[in-house]
Every structure is written in C-alpha cells, then in structure tokens.
N, C-alpha and C positions, 0 to 999 in steps of 0.2 A: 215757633212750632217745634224747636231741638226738642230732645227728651235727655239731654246730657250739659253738662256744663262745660263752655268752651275753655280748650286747653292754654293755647297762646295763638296772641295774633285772631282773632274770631276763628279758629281749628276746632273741630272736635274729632274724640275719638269713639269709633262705631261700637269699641266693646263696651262702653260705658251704657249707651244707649241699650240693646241685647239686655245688659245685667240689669237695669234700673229696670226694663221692661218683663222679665222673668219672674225680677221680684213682685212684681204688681200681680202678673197673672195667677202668682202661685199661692198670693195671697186669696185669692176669689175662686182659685181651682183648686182642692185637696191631691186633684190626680195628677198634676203636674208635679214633676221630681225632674233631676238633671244627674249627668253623667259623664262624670271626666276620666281622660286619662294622667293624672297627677299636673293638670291645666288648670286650677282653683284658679289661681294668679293669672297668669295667661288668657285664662278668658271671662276676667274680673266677675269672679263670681264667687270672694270673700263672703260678700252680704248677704246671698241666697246661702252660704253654709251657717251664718252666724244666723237667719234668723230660722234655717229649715232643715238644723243638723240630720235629721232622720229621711230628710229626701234627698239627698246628696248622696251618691254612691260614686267612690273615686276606686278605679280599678289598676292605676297605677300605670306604666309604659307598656299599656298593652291593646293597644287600637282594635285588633281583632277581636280580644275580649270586651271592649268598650261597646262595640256596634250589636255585638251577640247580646250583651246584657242587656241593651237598650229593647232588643226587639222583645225579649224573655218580659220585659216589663210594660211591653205595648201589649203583649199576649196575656198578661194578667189586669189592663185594665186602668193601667195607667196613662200618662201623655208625657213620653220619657224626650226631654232636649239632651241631643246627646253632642259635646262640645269636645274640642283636640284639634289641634293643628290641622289648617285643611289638607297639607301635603300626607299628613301621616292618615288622616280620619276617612282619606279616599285612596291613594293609591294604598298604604300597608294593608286595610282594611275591605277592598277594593273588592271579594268573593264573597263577605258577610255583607256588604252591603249590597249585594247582586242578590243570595240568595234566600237572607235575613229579613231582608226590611222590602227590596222593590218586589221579587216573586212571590214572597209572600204577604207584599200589600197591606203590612203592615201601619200603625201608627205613630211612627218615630219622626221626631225634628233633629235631621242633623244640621251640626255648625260647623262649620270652618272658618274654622279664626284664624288671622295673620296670613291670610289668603293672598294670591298670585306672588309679587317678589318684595313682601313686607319685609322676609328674614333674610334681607340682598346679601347682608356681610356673610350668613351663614354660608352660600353657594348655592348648586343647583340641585342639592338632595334635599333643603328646605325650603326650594320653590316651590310653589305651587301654581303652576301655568298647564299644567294637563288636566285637574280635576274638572272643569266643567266638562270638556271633551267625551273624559269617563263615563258620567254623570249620566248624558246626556243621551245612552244609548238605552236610559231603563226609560221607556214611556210615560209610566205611568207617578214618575218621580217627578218634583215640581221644585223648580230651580232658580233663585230668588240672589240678584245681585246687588243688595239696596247702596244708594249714592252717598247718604248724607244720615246723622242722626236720625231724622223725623223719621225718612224710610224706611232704616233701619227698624227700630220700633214697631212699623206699623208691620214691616215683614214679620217682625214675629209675634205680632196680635195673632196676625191672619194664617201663620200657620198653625198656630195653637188651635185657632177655629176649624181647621180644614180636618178632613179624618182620611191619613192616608199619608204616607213618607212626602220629607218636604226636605230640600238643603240648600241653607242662608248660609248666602259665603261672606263673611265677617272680616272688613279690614281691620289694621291696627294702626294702619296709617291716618293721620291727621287730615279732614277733611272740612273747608267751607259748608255752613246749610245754604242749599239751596233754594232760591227765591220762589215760592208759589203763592198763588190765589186763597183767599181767605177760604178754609170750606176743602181745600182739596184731600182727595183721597187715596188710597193706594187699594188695587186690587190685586189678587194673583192674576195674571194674564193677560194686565192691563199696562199701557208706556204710556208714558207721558211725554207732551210737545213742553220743552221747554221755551223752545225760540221760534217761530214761525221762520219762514222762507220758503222762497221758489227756485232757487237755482240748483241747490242739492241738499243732500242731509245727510246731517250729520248723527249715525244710530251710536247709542254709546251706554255703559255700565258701570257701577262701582267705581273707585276713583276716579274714571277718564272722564265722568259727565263733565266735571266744575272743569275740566280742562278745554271740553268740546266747546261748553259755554265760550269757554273766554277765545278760544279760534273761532268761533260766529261774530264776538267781536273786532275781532281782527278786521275777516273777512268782508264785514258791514261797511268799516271806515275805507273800504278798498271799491264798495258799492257791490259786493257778492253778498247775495243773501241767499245764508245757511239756515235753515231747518235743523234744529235739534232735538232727537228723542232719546229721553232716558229708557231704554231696555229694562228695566229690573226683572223679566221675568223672562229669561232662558228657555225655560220649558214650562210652558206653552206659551210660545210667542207670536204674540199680539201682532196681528195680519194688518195695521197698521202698517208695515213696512210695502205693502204692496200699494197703498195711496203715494207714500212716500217715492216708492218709483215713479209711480203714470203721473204724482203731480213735478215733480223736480227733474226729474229723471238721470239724476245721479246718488251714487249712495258710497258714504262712506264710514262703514262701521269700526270703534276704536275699545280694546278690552285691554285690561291686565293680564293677558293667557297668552299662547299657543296659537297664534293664527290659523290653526288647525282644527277644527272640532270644535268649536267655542260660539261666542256671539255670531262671528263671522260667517262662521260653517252653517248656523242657522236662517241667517237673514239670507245669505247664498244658495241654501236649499229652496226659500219659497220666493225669492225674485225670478230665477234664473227660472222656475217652473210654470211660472205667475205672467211676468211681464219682464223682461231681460233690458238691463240698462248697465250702464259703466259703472262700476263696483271695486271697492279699496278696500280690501281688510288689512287694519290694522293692528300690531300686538308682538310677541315676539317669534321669530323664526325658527325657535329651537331653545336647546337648552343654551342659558347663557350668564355671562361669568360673574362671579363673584363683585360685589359692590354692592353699595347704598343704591336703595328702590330707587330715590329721584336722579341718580347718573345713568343707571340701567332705561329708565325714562327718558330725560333727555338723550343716549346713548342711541336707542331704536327707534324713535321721532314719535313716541310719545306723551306731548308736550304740544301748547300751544301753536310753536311754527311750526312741528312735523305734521299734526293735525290740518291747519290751512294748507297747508302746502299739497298736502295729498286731495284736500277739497278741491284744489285750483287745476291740477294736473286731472283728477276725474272729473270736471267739469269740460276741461279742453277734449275730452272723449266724449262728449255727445254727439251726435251726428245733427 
C-alpha cells in the first residue's frame, strides 16, 4: 500500500511519498502549483519542476515571503502546497501564517518537511519540536502527522480535497509501512487502532507509531495488553481517545515535539475534561542538544523500552 519505493532495510522516506503524490494530483488538477523556499531538493520536488516548470514558484530563503505568496495564490484561485523546513515554515513565518492563511481562511497546504529533530546534527535552531504547539492555537487549521508512506499520501489527497488551510508535517526520516487491512482509509479527523488492548493505550504520531507498535510488542510478551492508536490528525482530534480512557483507563501519549502544546496537550485537554485517568506524555522537555534524531530518541526514552516502560508505570497508577 507504500506509494514510495523503500530506501533500505524495508525504510521509506515520507518525502518521496508527498512528491510522487503532488505529482499525480497536479497532473488531474490545473490549480494546483507549489511553493518553496530554495527547498526543490529538500522536499523532493525535482519531478513536480521538470514536469510543471510554470507552477513551481521558488521564492528563495524567504519563509515570510513563501507563506504570503502561497496565500496571494489561494486568493486568486489556485490550490497552492506550500513546502520549507518545518522549523523555518512555522516559527520564521509564524505572523503570516496566523494572519495569511488561518484568519483569513484561506486555501493553502502547508508542509513541513524534516519535521521534529530530523536535522538532530544541525541543533536546536533546526528543530522543530514547537510547530505543532504553534499550529495548534489557529482553530480552524487542520493538522496532519502521517506515520508511514501510505498515510502520507493519502494526507495529501485529502488535503488537496479539503478547502481551507491544512499543515502535513513531513518527516525525512526513514520509516517501516505500516500493517493495515485490505480497504483501509485515512480521513481528516479520523485515528486509527493499530493493536487492540485493555490494559492502556498507547496514542501516538509520525515516526513514534512503528515504535509504539513495537512496545505493544514488548508489552504483550510480558501479558500487558497495549492498545495502539495512530493520532494523525492533531487538529481535530478524534474523540476516540475518550473510549480509549473509560475502556483501558490509562493513556500514554508518544510525539516527536515538545511535551508541551503537541499531541499530548491535546489528548490532555479532552480526557482530563471527559473522563480523567493516569496519563504519560511523552516527547521532549525542552530545547535539546545537538545529535543524530535516533540518540536524541533513544536519549529521551523515546524508543521502544522508554515507551513500555512509561506504559508499565502508568498502568501501576490506576486505582
């Protein structure tokens, strides 16, 4: 079900998928065009120039100008993807995307590519572990963390279809596809059970799913049965999580961000309102140091044993 070709080891990488997926829509849509900030490479979108030189607008290391064009182009009619680092594409950009594209309800697809701590060697000026937090304060903005290729993809069918700002946050990290049922779908709005269980669940995004998976495995051979849902939709999040407490009644949420403002802050907003149960958010504490994404991972326990482990300790919190 990929929609990319695996890199190494059965890995794929999510911009392949996005590009291959651009390129199809734009072939069946005249009004689709895209928008970079001197990111051709970066957010593999060679293909979409060579075969749509005249919808390609590259504005160069200019993020502000990147989001303002993008909205200039949703106002005349088009269905502008507008793609750049996600650290640069939300925090530099961070006033045009407030007053550009979410207040005025605009129809622009932003991306953020190489999202949370893809650019680990670079440090903590091209993390990006705050954009969803940002993000997440415009309403009416619909915020899309796909896990795997396939999701990928279908994320950016379905915001092509939506009319009204959307931001797919795009790793560049290698990622396993994920196992599903013949037929399955992706909606905005909608999570998906990857693993059934009653003892807790495990909520999860963007690279940490294929991680959660494999701590439900853990946890199974130990006779703990974890519940895993992939999250992909941020904003508006899937009231699923409120089953998820009353039938498990533990929750343990795992993101690429900011324990702050993120997954966590969202699934915390409607339990704790809903039905209150013993709750983990997991992700990073703050800004943090320079290194490769999977030490930074390993590093903050998230990874397989940090994931069970925080399952096992919020499970001994039930009453």
């Amino acid at each position: 079900m990929s929609a990319a070709a695996p890199s190494k080891a059965g890995l794929f990488d999510c911009r392949d998928s996005f590009a291959k997926t651009i390129e199809a829509l734009a072939e069946a849509d005249p009004r689709i065009v895209t928008v970079v900030s001197d990111s051709v490479g970066s957010s593999k979108l060679g293909g979409f120039r060579t075969k749509f030189p005249d919808r390609m607008v590259n504005v160069g290391i200019a993020e502000q100008t990147l989001v303002a064009v993008g909205a200039g182009l949703a106002n005349g009619g088009k269905v502008p993807f507008v793609s750049a680092a996600s650290c640069f594409i939300t925090g530099r950009a961070l006033e045009q995307v407030k007053a550009d594209i979410a207040y005025s309800n605009v129809n622009v697809k932003l991306i953020g590519q190489s999202s949370g701590v893809a650019y680990g060697e670079l440090g903590p000026t091209h993390h990006s572990i705050e954009d969803l937090a940002w993000l997440r304060l415009f309403n009416n903005m619909k915020l899309i963390v796909p896990a795997d290729p396939w999701q990928t993809a279908e994320a950016i069918k379905a915001a092509a279809a939506y009319d009204g700002p959307v931001f797919v946050r795009v790793s560049r990290m290698a990622v396993p596809a994920l196992d599903r049922p013949e037929g399955a779908v992706f909606e905005i709005g909608k999570a998906e059970t990857l693993v059934e269980g009653t003892d807790a669940t495990i909520i999860a995004n963007g690279t940490m799913v294929h991680r959660a998976v494999a701590a439900a495995k853990t946890l199974a051979a130990e006779g703990i049965s974890a519940r895993v849902v992939n999250m992909a939709t941020v904003n508006p999040l899937d009231e699923a999580v409120i089953a998820a407490a009353a039938e498990t009644g533990a929750i343990v949420t795992v993101e690429e961000h900011s324990v702050r403002g993120g997954l966590g802050g969202a699934v915390a907003e409607v339990v704790i309102s809903t039905n209150p149960v013993p709750m983990r958010i997991l992700g990073f504490p703050g800004f943090v140091p320079t290194g490769s994404a999977e030490w930074l991972f390993d590093n903050f326990g998230l990874n397989e044993t940090g994931i069970a482990d925080a399952v096992r300790q919020t499970i001994a919190r039930k009453k």
